[in-house]
Rosetta silent file (secondary structure, phi, psi, omega in degrees, C-alpha in Angstrom):
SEQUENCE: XXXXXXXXXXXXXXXXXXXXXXXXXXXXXXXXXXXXXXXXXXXXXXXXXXXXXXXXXXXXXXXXXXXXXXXXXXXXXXXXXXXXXXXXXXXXXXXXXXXXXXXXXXXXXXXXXXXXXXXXXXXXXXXXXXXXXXXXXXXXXXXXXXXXXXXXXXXXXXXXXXXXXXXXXXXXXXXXXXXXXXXXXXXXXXXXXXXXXXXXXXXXXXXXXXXXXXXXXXXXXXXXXXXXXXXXXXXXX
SCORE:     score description
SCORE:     0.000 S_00000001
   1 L     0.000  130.893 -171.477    0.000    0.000    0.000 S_00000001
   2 L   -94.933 -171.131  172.071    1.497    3.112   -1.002 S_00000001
   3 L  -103.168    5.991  167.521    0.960    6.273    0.352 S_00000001
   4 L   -61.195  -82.647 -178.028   -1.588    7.870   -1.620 S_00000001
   5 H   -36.035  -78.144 -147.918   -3.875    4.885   -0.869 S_00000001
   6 H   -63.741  -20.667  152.988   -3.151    4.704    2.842 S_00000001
   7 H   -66.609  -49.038 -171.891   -4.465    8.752    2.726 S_00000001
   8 H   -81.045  -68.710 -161.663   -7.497    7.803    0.929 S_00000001
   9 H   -70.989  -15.012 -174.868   -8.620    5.151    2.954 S_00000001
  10 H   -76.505  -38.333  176.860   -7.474    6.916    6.204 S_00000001
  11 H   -89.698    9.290  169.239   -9.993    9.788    5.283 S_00000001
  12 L   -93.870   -2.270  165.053  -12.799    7.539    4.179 S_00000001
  13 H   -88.541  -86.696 -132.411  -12.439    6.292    7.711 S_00000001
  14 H   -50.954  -20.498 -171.426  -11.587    9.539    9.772 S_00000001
  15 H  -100.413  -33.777 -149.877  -14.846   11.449    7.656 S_00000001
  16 H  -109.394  -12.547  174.757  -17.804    8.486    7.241 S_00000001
  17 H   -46.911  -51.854 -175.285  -16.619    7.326   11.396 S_00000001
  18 L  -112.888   40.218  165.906  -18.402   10.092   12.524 S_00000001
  19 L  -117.413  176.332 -176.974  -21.483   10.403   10.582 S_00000001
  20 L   -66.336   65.365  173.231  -24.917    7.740   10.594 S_00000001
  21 L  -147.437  158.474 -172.778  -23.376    5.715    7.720 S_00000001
  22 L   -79.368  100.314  164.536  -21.514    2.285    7.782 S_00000001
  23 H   -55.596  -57.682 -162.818  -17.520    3.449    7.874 S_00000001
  24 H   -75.569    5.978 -145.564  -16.654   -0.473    7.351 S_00000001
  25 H  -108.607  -45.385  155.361  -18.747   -1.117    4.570 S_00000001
  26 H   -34.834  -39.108 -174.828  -17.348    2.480    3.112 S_00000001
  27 H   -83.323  -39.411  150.630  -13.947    1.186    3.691 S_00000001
  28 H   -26.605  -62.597 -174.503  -14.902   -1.905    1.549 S_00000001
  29 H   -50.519  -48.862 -158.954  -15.596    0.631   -1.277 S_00000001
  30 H   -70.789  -40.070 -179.417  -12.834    2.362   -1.013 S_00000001
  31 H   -45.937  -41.925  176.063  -10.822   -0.463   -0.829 S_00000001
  32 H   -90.912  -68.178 -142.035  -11.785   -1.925   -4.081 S_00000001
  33 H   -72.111  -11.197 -171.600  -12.076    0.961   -6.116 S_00000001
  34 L  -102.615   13.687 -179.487   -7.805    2.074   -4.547 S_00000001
  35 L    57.557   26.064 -165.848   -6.909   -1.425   -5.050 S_00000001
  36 E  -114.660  154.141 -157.850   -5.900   -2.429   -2.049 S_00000001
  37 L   -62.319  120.887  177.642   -6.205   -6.000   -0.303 S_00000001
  38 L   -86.202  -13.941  154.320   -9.491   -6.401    1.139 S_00000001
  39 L   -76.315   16.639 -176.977   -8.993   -8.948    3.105 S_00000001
  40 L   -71.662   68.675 -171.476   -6.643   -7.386    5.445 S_00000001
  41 H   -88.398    1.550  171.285   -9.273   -6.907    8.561 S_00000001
  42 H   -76.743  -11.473  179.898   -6.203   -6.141   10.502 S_00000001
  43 H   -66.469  -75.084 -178.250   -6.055   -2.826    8.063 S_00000001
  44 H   -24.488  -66.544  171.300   -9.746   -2.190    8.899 S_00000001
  45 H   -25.202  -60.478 -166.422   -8.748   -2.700   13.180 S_00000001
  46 H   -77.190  -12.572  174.931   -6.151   -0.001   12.847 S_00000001
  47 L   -99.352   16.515  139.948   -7.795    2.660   11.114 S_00000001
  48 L  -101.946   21.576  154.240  -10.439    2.246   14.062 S_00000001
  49 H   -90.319   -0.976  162.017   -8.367    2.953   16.379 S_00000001
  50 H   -65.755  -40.044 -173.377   -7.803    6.536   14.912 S_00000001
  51 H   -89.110  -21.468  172.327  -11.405    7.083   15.681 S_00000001
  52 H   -50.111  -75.097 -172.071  -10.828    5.027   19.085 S_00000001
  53 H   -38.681  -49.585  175.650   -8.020    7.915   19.792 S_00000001
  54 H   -68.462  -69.764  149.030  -10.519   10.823   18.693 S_00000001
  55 H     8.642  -56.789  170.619  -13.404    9.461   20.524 S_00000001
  56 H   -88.954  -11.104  165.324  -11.139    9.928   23.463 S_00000001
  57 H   -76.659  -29.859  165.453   -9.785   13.066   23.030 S_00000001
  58 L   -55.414  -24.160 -165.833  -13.015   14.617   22.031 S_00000001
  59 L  -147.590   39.067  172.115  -14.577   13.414   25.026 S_00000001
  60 L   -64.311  -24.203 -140.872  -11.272   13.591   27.941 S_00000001
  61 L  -112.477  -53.485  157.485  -13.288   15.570   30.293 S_00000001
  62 H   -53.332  -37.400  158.730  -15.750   13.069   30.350 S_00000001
  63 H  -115.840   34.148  161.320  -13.703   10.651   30.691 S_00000001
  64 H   -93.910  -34.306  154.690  -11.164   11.742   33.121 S_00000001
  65 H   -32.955  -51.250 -174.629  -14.400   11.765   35.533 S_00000001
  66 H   -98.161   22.872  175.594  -15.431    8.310   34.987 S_00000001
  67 H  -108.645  -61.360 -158.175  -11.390    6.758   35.164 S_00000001
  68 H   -71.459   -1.400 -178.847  -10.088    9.277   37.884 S_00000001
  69 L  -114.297   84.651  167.349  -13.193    9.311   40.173 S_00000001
  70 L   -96.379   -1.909  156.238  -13.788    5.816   40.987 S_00000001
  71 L   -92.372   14.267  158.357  -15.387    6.929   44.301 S_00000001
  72 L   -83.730  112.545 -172.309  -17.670    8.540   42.786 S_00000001
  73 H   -42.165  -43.651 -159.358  -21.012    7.148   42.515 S_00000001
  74 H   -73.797  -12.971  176.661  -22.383    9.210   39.034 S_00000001
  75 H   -98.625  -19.107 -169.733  -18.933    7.707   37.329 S_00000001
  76 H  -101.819   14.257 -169.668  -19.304    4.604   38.493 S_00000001
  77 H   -87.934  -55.014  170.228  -22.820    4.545   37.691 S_00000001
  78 H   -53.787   -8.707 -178.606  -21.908    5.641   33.727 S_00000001
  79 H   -94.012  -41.970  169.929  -18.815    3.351   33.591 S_00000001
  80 H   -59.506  -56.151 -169.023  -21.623    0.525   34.279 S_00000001
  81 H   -56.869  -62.341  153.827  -24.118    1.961   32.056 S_00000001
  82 H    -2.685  -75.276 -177.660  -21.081    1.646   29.382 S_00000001
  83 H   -74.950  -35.376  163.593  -19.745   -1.560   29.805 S_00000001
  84 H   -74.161  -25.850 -164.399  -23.437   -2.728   29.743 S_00000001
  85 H   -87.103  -11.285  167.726  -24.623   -1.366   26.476 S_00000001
  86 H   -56.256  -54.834 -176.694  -20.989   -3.330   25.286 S_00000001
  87 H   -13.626  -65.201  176.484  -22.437   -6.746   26.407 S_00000001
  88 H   -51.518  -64.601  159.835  -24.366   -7.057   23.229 S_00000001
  89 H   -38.884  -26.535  172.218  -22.120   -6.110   21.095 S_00000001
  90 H   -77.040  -48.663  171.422  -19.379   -7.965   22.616 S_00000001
  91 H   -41.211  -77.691  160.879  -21.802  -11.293   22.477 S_00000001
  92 H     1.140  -71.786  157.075  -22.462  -10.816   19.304 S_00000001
  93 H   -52.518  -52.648  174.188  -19.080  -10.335   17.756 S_00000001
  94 H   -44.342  -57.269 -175.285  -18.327  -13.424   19.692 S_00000001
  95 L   -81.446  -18.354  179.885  -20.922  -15.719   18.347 S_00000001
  96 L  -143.677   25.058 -166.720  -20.850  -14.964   14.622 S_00000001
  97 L   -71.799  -10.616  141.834  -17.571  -13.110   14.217 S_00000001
  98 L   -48.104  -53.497 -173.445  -17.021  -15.820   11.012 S_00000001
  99 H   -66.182  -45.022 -174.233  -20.044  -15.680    9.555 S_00000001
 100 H   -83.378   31.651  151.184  -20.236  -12.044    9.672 S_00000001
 101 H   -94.695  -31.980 -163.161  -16.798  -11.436    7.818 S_00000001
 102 L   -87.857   -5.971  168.155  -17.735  -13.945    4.934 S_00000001
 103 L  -130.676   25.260  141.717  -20.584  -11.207    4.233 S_00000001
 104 L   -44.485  -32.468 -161.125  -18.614   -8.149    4.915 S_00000001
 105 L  -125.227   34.529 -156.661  -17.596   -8.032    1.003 S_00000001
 106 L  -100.268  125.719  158.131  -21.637   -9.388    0.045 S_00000001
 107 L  -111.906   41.794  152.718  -23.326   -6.115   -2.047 S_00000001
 108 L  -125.389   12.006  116.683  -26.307   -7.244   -1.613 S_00000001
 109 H   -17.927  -75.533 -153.062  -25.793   -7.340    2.370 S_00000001
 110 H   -65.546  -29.153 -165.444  -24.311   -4.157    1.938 S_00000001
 111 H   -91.639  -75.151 -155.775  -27.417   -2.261   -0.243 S_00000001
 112 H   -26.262  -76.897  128.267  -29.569   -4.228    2.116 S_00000001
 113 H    13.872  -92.597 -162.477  -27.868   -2.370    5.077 S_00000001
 114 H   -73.883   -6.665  155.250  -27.680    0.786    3.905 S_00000001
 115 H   -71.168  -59.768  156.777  -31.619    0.498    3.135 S_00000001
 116 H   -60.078  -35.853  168.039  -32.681   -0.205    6.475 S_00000001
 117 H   -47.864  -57.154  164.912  -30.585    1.725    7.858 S_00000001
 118 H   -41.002  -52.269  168.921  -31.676    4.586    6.266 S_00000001
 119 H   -69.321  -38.225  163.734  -35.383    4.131    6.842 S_00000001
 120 H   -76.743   -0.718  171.770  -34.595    3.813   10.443 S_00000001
 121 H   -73.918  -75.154 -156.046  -32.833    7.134   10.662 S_00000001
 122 H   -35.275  -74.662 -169.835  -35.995    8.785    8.481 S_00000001
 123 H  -100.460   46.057 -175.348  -38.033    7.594   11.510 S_00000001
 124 H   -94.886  -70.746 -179.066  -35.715    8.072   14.157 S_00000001
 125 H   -76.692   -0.159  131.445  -35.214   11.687   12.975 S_00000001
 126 L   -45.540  -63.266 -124.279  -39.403   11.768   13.105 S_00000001
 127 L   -87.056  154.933  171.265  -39.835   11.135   16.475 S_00000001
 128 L  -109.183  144.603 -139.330  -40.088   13.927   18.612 S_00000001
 129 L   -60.027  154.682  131.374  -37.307   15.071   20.784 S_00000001
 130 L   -14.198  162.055  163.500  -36.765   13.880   24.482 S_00000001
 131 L  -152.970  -12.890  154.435  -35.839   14.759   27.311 S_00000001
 132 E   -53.948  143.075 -175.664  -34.833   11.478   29.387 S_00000001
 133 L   -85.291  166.876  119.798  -31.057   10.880   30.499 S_00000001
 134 L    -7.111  108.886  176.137  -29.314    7.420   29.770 S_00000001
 135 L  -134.223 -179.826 -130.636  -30.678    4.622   32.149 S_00000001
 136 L   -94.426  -64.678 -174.647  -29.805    1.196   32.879 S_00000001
 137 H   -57.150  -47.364 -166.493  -32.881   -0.332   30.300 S_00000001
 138 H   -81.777  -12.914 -173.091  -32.290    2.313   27.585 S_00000001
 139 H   -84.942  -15.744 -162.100  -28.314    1.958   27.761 S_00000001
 140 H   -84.016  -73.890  140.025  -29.017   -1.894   27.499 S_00000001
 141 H     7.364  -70.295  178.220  -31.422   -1.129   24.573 S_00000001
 142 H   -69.253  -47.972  163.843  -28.812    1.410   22.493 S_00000001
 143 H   -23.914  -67.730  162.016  -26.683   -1.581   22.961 S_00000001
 144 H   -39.411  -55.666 -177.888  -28.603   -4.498   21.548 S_00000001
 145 H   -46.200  -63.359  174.301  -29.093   -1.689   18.497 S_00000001
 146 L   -45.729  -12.179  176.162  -25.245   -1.521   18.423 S_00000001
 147 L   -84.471  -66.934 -157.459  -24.889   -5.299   17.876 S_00000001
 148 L   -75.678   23.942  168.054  -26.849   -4.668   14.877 S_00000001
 149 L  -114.527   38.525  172.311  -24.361   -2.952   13.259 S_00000001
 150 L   -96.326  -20.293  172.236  -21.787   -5.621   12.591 S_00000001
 151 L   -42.135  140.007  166.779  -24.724   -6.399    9.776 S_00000001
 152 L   -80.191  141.617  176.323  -22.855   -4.734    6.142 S_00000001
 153 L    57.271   38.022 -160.686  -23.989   -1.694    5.613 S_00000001
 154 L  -120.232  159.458 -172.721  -25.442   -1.128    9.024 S_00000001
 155 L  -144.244  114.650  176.347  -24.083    2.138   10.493 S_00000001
 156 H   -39.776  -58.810  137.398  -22.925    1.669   14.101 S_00000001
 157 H   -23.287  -68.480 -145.129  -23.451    5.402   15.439 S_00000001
 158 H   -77.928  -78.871 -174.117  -26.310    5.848   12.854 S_00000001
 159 H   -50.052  -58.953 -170.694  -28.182    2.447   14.852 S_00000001
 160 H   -73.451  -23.769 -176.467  -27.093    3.509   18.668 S_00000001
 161 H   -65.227  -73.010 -164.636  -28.163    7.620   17.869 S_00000001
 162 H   -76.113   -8.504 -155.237  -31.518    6.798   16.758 S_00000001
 163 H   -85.470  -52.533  172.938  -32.433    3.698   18.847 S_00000001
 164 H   -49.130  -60.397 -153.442  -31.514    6.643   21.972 S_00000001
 165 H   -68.433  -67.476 -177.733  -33.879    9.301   20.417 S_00000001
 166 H   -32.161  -25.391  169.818  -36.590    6.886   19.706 S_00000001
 167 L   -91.163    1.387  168.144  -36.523    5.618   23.681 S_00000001
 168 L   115.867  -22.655 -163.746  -36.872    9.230   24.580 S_00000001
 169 E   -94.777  139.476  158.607  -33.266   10.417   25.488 S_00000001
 170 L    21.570  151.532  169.592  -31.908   14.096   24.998 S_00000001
 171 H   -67.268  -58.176 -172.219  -30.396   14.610   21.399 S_00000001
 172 H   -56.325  -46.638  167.899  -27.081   15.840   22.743 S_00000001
 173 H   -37.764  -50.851 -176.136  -27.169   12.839   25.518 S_00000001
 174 H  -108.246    6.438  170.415  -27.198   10.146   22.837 S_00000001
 175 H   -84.169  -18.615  170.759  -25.284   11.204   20.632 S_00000001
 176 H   -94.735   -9.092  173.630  -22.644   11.358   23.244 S_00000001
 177 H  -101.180  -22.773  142.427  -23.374    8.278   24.796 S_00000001
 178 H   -20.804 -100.287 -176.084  -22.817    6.951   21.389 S_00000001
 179 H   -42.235  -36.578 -158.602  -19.387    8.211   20.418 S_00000001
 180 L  -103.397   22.880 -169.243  -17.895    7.163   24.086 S_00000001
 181 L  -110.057  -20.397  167.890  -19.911    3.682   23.874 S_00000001
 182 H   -69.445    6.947  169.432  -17.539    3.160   20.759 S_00000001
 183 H   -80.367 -106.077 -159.344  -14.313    2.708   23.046 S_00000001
 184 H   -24.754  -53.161  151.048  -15.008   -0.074   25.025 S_00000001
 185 H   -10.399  -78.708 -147.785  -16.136   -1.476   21.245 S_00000001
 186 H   -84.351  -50.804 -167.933  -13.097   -1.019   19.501 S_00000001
 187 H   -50.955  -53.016 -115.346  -11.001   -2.139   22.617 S_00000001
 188 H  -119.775  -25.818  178.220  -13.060   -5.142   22.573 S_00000001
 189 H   -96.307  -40.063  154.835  -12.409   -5.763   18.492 S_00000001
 190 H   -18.382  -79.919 -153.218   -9.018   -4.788   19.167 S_00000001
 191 H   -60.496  -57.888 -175.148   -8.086   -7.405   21.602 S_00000001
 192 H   -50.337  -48.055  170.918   -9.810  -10.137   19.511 S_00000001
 193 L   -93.231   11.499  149.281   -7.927   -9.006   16.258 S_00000001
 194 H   -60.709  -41.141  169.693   -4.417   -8.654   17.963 S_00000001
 195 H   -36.549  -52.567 -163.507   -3.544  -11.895   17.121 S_00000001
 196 H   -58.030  -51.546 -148.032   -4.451  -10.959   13.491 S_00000001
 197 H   -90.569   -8.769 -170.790   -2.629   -7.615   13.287 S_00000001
 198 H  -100.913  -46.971 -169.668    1.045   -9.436   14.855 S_00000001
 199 H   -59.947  -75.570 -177.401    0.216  -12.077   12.004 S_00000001
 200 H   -41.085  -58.757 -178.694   -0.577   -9.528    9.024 S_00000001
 201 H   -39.508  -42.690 -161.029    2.484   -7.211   10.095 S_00000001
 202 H   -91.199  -59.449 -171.948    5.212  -10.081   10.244 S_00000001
 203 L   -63.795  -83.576  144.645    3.648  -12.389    7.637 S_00000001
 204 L  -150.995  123.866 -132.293    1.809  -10.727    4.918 S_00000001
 205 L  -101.753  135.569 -176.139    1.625   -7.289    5.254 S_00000001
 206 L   -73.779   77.801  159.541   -1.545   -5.327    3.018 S_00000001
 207 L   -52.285  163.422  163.633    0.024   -4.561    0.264 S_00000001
 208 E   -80.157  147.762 -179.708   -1.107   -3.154   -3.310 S_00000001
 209 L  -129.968   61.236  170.566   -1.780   -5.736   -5.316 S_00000001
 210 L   -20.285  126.284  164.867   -2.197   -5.304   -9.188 S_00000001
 211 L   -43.335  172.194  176.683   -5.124   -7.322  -10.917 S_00000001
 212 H   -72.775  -32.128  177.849   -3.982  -10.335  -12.656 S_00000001
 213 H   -46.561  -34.344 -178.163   -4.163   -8.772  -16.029 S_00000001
 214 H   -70.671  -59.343  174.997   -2.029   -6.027  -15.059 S_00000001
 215 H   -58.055  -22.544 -173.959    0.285   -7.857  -13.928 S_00000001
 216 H   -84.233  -22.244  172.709    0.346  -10.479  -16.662 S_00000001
 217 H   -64.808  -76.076 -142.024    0.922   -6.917  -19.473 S_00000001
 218 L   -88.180   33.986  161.963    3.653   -5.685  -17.613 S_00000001
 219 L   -60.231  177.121  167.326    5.316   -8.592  -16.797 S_00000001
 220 L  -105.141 -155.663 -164.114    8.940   -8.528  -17.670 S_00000001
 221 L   -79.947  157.914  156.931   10.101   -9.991  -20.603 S_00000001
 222 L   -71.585  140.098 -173.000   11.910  -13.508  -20.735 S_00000001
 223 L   -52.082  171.235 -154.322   15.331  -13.554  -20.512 S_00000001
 224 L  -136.525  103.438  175.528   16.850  -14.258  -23.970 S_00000001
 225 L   -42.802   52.944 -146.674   19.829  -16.562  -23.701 S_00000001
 226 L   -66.023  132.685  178.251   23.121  -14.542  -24.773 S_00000001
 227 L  -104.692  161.126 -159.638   25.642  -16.431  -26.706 S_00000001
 228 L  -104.678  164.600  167.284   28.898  -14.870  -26.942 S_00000001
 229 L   -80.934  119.596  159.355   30.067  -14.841  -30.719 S_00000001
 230 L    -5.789  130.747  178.352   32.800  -16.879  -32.530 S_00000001
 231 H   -41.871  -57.182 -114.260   36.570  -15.717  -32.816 S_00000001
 232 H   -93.300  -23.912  179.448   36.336  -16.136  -36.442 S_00000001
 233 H   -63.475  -38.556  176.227   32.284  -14.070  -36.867 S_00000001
 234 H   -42.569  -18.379 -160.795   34.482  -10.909  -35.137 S_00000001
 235 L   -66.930  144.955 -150.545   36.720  -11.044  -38.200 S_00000001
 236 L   -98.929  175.365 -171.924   36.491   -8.096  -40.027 S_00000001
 237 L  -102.276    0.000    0.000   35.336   -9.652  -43.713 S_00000001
């Protein structure tokens, strides 16, 4: 992977992470149309942990409360609420983390996906706004949602945002309980795809890859056997 690609694909993650749309199923596209090996899901890992890194920097204040206070009830009540709405998602991942790779790269998963998805934003963004915090049942709830975005073309964010408005809670509320419910996530896809990512690095590494055709033009040529020429053909005539 050169470094043009590895630019392109860094900003179709760092721009489609934090809108309602499916980043991995975007990162498919991109992948195929820049040429670069799509099976690499150790690729995929590391450019979420760019949004892992923003996720936390964006939202340090918040979470230097709920690390650095642990005797504090209201952090350790949101560090629960957290860790719970993971559960699903962690399950999830767990139980079908095969199957749901062999139809990462399906596009008619992926259209599928981005049609429901879509219609549940439309009435998601109907409902009218809220005023309830985060609770135990609705963090459990945005959770369950969040499992259903390991689906292609499912939008992770997109799925935990509206599944909060629709139960009632604050705009600002879930969209922030959102963004910092992707850490524990990533951490959690992380750990499971280290193994992966020590393998890809030492072993083979995502390279560009030409189609075969390309490669079969611009092969090189075959060598051509050079004989050296006779005393007597040097002879002047």
């Amino acid at each position: 992977m050169d470094f043009f690609q590895a630019v392109s694909i860094g900003l179709v993650q760092g721009v489609t992470a934090w809108f309602p749309v499916s980043s991995k199923t975007h990162l498919v596209i991109a992948e195929r149309l820049l040429g670069i090996d799509a099976s690499c899901v150790a690729l995929e890992v590391v450019l979420h942990l760019g949004t892992l890194a923003s996720a936390v920097v964006f939202f340090r204040a918040r979470w230097a409360r709920i690390l650095l206070r642990p005797g504090d009830g209201a952090a350790r009540r949101a560090l629960g609420m957290l860790l719970l709405a993971t559960i699903p998602v962690a399950v999830a991942g767990l139980a079908a983390h095969h199957a749901l790779e062999a139809r990462l790269h399906d596009r008619r998963w992926a259209a599928a996906g981005f049609l429901a998805c879509g219609a549940f934003l439309v009435a998601a963004g109907r409902k009218a706004p809220g005023g309830r915090d985060v609770g135990w049942g609705r963090a459990f709830l945005i959770g369950a949602a969040q499992a259903l975005a390991l689906l292609p073309g499912v939008s992770r964010s997109g799925m935990s945002i509206g599944t909060g408005l629709l139960a009632g809670v604050r705009r600002e509320r879930a969209v922030e309980f959102s963004f910092m419910c992707v850490v524990p996530a990533v951490l959690g896809a992380t750990i499971l795809k280290m193994g992966e990512i020590g393998g890809a690095a030492r072993l083979h590494p995502c390279d560009h890859r030409p189609p075969a055709k390309t490669r079969k033009r611009f092969a090189p040529a075959p060598k051509v056997p050079y004989s050296r020429p006779d005393s007597d053909d040097r002879r002047s005539p």
